[in-house]
N, CA, C and O atoms as a GROMACS GRO file, in nm:
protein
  264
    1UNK      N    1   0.085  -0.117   0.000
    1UNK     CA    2   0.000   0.000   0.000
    1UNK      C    3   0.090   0.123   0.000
    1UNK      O    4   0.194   0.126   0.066
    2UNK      N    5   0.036   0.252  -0.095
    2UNK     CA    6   0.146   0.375  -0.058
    2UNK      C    7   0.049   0.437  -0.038
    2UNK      O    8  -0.062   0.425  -0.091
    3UNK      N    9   0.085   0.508   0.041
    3UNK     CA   10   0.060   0.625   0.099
    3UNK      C   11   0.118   0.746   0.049
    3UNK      O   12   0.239   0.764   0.063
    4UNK      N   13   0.039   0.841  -0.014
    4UNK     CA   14   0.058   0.991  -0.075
    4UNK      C   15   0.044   1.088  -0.036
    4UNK      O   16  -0.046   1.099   0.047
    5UNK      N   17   0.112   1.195  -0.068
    5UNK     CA   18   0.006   1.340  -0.026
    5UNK      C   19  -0.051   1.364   0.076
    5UNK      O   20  -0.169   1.401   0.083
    6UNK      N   21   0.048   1.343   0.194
    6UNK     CA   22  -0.047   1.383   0.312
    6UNK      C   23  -0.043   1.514   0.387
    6UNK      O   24  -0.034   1.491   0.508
    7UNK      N   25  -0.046   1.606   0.367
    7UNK     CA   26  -0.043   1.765   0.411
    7UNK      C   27  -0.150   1.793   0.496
    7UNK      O   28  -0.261   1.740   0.502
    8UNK      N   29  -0.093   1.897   0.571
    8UNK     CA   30  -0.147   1.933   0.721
    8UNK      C   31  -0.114   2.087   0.686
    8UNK      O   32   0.000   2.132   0.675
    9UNK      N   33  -0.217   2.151   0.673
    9UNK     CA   34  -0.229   2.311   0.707
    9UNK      C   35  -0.120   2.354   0.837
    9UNK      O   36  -0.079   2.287   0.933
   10UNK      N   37  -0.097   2.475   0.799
   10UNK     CA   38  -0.026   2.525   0.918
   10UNK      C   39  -0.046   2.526   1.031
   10UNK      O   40   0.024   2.488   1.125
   11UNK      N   41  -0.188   2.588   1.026
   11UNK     CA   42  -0.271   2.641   1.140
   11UNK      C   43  -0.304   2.520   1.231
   11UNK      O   44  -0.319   2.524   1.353
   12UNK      N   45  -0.316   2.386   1.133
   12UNK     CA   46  -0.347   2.262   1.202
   12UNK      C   47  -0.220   2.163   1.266
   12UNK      O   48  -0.208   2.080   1.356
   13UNK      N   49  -0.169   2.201   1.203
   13UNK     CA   50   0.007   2.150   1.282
   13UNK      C   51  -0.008   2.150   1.412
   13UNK      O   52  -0.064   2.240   1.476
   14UNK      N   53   0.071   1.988   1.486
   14UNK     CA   54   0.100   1.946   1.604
   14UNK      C   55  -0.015   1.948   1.650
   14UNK      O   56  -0.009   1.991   1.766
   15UNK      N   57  -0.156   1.916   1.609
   15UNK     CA   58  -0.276   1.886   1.689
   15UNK      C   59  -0.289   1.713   1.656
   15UNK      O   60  -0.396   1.661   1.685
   16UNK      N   61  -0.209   1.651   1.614
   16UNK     CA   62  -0.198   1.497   1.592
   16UNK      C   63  -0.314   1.486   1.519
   16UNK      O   64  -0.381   1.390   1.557
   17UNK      N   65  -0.362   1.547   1.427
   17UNK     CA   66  -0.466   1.504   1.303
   17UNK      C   67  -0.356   1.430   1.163
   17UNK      O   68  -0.387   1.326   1.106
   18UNK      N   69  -0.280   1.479   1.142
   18UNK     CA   70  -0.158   1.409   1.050
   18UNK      C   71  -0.168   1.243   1.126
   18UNK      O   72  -0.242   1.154   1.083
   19UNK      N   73  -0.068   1.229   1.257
   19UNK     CA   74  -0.057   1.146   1.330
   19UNK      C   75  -0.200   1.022   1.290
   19UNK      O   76  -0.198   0.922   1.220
   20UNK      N   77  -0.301   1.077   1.362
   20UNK     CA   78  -0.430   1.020   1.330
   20UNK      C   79  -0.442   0.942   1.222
   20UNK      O   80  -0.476   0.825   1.203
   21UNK      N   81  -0.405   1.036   1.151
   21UNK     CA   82  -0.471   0.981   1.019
   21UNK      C   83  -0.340   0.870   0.954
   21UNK      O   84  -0.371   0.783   0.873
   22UNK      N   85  -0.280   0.876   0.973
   22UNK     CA   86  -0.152   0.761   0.956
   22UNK      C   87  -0.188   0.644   1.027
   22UNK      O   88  -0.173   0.535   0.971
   23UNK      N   89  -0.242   0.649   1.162
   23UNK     CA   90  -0.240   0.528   1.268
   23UNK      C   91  -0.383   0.500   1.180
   23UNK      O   92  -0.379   0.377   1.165
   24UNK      N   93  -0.497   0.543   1.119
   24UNK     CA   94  -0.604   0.494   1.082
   24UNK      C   95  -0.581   0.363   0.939
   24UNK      O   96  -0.650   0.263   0.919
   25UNK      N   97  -0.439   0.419   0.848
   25UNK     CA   98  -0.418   0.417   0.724
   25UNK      C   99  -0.364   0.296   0.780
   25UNK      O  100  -0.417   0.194   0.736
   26UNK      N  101  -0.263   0.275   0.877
   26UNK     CA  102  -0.184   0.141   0.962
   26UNK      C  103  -0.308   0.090   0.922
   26UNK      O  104  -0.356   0.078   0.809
   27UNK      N  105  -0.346   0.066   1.015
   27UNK     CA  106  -0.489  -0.027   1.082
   27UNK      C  107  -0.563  -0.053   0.946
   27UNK      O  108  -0.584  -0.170   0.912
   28UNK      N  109  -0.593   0.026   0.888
   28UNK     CA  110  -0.683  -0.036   0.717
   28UNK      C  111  -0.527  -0.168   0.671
   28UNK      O  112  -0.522  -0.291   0.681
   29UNK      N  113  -0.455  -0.095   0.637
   29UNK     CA  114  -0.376  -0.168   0.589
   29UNK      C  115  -0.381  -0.270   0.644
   29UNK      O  116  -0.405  -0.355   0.558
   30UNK      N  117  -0.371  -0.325   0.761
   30UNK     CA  118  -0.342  -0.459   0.822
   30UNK      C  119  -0.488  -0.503   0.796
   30UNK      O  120  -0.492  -0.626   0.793
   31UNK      N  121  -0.622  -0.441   0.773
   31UNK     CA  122  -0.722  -0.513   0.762
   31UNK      C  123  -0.695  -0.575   0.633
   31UNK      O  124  -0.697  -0.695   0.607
   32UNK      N  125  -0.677  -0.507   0.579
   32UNK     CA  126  -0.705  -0.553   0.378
   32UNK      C  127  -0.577  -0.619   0.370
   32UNK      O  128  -0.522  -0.617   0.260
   33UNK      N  129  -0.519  -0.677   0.463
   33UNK     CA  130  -0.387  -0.792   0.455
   33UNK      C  131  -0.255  -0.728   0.392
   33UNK      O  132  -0.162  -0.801   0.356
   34UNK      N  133  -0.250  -0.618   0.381
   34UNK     CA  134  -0.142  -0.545   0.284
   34UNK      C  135  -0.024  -0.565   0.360
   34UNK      O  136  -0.025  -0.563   0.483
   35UNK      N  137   0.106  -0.589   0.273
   35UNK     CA  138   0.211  -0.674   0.358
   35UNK      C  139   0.320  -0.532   0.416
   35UNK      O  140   0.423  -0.538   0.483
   36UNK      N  141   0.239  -0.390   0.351
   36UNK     CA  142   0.366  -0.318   0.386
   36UNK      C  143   0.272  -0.187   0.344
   36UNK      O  144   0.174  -0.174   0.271
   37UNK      N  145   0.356  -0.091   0.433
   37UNK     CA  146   0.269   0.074   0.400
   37UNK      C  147   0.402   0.154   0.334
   37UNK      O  148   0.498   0.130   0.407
   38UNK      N  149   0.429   0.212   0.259
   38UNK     CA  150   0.521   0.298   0.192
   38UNK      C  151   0.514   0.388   0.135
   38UNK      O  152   0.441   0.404   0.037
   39UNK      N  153   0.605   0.485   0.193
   39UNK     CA  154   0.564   0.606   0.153
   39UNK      C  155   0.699   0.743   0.103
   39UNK      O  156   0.803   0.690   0.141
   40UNK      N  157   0.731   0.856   0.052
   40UNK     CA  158   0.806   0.930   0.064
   40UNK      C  159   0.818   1.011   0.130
   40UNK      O  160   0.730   1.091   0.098
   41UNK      N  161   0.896   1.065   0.242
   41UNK     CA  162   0.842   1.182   0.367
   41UNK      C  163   0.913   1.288   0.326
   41UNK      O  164   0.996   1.285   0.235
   42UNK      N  165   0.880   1.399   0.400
   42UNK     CA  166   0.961   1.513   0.349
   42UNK      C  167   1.035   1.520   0.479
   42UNK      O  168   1.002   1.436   0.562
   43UNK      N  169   1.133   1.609   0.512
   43UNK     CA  170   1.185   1.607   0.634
   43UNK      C  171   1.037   1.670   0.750
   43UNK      O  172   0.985   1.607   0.842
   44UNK      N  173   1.016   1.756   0.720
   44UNK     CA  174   0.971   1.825   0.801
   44UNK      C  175   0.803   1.691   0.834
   44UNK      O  176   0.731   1.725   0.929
   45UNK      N  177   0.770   1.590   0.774
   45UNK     CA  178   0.671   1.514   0.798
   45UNK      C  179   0.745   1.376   0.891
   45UNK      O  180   0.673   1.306   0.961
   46UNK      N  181   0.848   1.357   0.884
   46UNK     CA  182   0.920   1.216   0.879
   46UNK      C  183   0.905   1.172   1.023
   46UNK      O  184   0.894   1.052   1.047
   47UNK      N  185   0.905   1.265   1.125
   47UNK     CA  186   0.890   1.296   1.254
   47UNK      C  187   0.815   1.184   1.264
   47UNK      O  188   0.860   1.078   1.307
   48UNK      N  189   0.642   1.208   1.207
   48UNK     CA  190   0.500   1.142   1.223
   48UNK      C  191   0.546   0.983   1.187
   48UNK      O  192   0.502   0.887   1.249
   49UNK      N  193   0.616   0.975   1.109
   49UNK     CA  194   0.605   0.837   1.036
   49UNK      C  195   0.688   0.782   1.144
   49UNK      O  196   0.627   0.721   1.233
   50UNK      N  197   0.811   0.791   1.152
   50UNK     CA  198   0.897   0.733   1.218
   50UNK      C  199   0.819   0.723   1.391
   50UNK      O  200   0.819   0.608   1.436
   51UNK      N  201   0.781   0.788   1.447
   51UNK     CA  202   0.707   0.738   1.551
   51UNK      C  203   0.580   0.653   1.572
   51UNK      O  204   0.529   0.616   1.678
   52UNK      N  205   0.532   0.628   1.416
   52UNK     CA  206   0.421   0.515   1.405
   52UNK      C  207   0.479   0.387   1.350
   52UNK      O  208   0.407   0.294   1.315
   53UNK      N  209   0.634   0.383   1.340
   53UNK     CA  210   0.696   0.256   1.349
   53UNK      C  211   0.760   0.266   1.190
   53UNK      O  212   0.815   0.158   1.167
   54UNK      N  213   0.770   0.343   1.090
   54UNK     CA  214   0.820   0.360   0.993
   54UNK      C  215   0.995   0.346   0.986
   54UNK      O  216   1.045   0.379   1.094
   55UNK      N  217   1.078   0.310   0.900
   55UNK     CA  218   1.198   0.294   0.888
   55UNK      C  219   1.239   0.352   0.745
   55UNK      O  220   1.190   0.344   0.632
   56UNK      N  221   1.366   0.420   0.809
   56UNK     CA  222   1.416   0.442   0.653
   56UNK      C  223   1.462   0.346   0.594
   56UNK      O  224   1.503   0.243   0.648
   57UNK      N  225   1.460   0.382   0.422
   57UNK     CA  226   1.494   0.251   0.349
   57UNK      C  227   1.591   0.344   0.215
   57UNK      O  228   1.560   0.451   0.161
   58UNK      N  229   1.706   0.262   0.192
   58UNK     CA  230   1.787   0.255   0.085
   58UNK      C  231   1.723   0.247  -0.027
   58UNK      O  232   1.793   0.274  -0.125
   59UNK      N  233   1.589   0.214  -0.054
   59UNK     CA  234   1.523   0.107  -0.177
   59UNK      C  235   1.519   0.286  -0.272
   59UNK      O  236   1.539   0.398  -0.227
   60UNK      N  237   1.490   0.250  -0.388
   60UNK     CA  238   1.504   0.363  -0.499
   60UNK      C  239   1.393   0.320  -0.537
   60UNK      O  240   1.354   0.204  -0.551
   61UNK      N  241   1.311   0.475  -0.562
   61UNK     CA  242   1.148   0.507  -0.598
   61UNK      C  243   1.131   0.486  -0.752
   61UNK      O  244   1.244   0.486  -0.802
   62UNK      N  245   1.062   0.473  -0.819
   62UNK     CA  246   1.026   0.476  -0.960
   62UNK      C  247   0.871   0.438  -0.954
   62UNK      O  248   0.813   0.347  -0.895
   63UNK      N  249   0.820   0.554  -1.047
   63UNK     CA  250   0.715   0.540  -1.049
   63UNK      C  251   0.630   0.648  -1.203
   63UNK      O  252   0.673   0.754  -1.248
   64UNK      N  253   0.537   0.589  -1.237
   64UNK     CA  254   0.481   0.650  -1.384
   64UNK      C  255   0.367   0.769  -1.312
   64UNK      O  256   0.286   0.704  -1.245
   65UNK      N  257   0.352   0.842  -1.309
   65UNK     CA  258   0.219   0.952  -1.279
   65UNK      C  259   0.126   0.978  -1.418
   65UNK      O  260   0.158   1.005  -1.533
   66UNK      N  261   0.026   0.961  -1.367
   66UNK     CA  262  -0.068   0.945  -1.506
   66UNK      C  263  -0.175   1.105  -1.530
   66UNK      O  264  -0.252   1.115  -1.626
   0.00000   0.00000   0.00000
């Protein structure tokens, strides 16, 4: 499963609605059996991920946008 585009208004920053909504996206994922969540962070997001159990990875992105 990837995970895209997840932006948080300014004004809404550090009220754990980002957070939220990651731990919800976990939890689907493990329903619908998906073996892995992946995603690209920016620095300033990476914070959120890495404390919902995320790891950095070496692996190289490629991908077609339609």
């Amino acid at each position: 499963m990837r995970l895209a585009n997840v932006v948080t208004l300014p004004e809404y920053q550090g009220h754990g609605y980002g957070t939220t909504l990651v731990l919800d996206v976990i939890d689907w994922a493990k329903l619908t059996d998906a073996d892995r969540v992946d995603l690209t962070a920016t620095p300033a997001g990476q914070r959120i991920y890495e404390k919902a159990g995320f790891m950095m990875t070496t692996a190289p992105r490629i991908k077609l946008v339609l």
